[in-house]
C-alpha positions in Angstrom: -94.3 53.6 -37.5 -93.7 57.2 -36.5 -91.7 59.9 -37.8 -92.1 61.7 -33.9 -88.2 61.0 -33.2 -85.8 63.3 -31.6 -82.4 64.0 -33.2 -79.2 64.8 -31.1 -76.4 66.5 -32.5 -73.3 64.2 -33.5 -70.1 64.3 -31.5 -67.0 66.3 -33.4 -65.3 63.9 -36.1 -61.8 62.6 -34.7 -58.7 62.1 -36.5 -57.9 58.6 -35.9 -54.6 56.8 -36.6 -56.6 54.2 -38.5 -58.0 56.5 -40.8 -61.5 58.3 -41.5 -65.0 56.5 -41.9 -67.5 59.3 -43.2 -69.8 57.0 -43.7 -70.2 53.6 -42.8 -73.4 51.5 -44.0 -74.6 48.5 -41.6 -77.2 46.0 -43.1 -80.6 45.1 -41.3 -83.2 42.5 -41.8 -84.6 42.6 -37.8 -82.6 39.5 -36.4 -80.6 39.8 -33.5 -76.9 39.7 -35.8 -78.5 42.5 -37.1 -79.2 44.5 -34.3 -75.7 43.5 -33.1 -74.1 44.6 -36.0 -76.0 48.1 -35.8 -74.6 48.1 -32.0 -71.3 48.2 -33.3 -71.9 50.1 -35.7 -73.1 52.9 -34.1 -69.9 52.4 -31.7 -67.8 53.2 -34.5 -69.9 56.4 -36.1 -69.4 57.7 -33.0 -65.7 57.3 -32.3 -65.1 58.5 -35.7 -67.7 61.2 -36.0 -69.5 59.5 -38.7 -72.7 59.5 -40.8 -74.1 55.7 -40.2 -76.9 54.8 -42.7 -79.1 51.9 -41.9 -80.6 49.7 -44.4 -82.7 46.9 -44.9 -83.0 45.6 -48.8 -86.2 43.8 -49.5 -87.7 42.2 -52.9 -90.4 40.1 -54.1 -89.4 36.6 -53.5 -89.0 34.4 -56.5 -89.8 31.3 -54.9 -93.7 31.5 -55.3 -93.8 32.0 -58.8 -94.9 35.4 -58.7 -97.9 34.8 -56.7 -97.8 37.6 -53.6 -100.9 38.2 -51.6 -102.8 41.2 -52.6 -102.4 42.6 -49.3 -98.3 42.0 -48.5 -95.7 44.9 -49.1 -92.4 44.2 -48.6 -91.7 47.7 -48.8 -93.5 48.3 -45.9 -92.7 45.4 -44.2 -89.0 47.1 -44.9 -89.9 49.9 -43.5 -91.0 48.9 -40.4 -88.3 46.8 -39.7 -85.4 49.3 -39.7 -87.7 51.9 -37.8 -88.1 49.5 -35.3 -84.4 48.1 -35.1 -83.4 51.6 -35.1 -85.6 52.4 -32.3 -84.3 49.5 -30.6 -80.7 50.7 -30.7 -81.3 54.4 -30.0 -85.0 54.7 -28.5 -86.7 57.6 -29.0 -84.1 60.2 -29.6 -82.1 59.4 -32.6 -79.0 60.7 -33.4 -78.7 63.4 -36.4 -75.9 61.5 -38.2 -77.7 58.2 -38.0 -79.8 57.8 -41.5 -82.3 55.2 -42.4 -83.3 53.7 -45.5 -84.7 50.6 -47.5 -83.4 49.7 -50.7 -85.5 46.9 -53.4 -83.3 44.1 -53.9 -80.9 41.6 -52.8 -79.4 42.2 -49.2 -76.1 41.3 -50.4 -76.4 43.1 -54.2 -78.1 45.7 -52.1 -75.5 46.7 -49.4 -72.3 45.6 -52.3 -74.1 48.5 -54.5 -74.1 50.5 -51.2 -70.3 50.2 -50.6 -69.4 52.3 -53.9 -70.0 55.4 -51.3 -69.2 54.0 -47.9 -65.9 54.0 -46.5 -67.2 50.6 -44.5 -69.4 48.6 -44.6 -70.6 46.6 -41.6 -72.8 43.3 -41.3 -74.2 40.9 -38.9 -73.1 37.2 -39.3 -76.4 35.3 -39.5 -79.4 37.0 -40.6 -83.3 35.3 -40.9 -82.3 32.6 -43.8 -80.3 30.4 -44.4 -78.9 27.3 -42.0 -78.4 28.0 -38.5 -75.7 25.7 -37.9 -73.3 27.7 -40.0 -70.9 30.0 -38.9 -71.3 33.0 -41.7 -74.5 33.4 -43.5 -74.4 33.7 -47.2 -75.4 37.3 -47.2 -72.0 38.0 -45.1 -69.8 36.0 -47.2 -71.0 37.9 -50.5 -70.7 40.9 -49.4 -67.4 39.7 -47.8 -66.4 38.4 -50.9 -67.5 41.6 -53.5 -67.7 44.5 -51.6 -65.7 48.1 -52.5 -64.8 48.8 -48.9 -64.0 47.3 -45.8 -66.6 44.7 -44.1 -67.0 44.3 -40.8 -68.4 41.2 -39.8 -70.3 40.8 -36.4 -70.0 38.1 -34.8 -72.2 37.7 -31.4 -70.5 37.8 -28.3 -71.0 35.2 -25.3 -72.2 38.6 -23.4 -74.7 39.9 -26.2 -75.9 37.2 -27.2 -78.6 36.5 -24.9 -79.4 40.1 -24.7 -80.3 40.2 -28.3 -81.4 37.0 -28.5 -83.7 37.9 -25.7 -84.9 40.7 -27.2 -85.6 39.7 -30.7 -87.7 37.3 -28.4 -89.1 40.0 -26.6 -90.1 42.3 -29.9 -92.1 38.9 -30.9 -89.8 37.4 -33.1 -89.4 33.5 -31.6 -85.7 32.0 -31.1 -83.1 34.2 -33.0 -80.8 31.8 -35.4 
């Protein structure tokens, strides 16, 4: 993980007819719904000339009774992943306006608290847990469900979907869900 990237300048901000997104907030966790969702997110930043933060929420998970190996950090783990889906979006040379971030707690408490400031909020619709048969993932629908601003939720298209699935494959990560 290297701080070595390359910032271009953002593209003026546009008066739309739908209204202005200063900044919109997309949710990460390293699946391919997520890297979708950052896709169109970053689609949208830069139509409306906005700043687009990137975050991934992690936490100690509860079910192992508070046993963690002595050598995990989820921070880190956290870290790593939205370096490296951000890199995966925007390679080398990231944007100025683009912003990322990791935040303890629960991905859906974590990007609900997170749309008190944004003027959208943007999600894939399956992320690593969960049932893969279903359509929206329980993040999705909470945040869906409790959020202070808009949600966008990203569904993959017939067209990106192998692409992300076959890179999520390619970056090591097995079959997306």
């Amino acid at each position: 993980m290297s701080d070595s990237t390359t910032t271009v300048p953002h593209p003026e901000s546009v008066q739309h007819p739908l209204g202005e997104f200063s900044r919109i907030v997309v949710g990460v966790d390293g699946s391919a719904s997520s890297i979708d969702a950052l896709r169109e997110a970053e689609r949208l930043a830069e139509a409306f000339g906005s700043r687009l933060d990137v975050v991934c929420a992690w936490s100690y998970p509860i079910s192992n009774y508070g046993m963690v190996p002595p050598d995990w950090y989820p921070d880190r783990d956290a870290a790593r992943t939205v370096h490296d889906v951000a890199d995966t979006v925007f390679g080398e040379t990231r944007p100025e306006w683009v912003h990322t971030s990791i935040r303890e707690g629960a991905p859906a408490r974590v990007l609900i608290t997170e749309s008190d400031t944004a003027d959208l909020v943007v999600t894939g619709s399956r992320g690593h847990g969960g049932f893969s048969g279903l359509l929206l993932g329980s993040v999705s629908s909470e945040i869906a469900a409790h959020a202070h601003s808009p949600v966008l939720i990203v569904h993959p298209r017939p067209e990106t979907k192998t692409g992300s699935r076959a890179l999520h494959e390619e970056q090591g990560g097995g079959a997306a869900r």
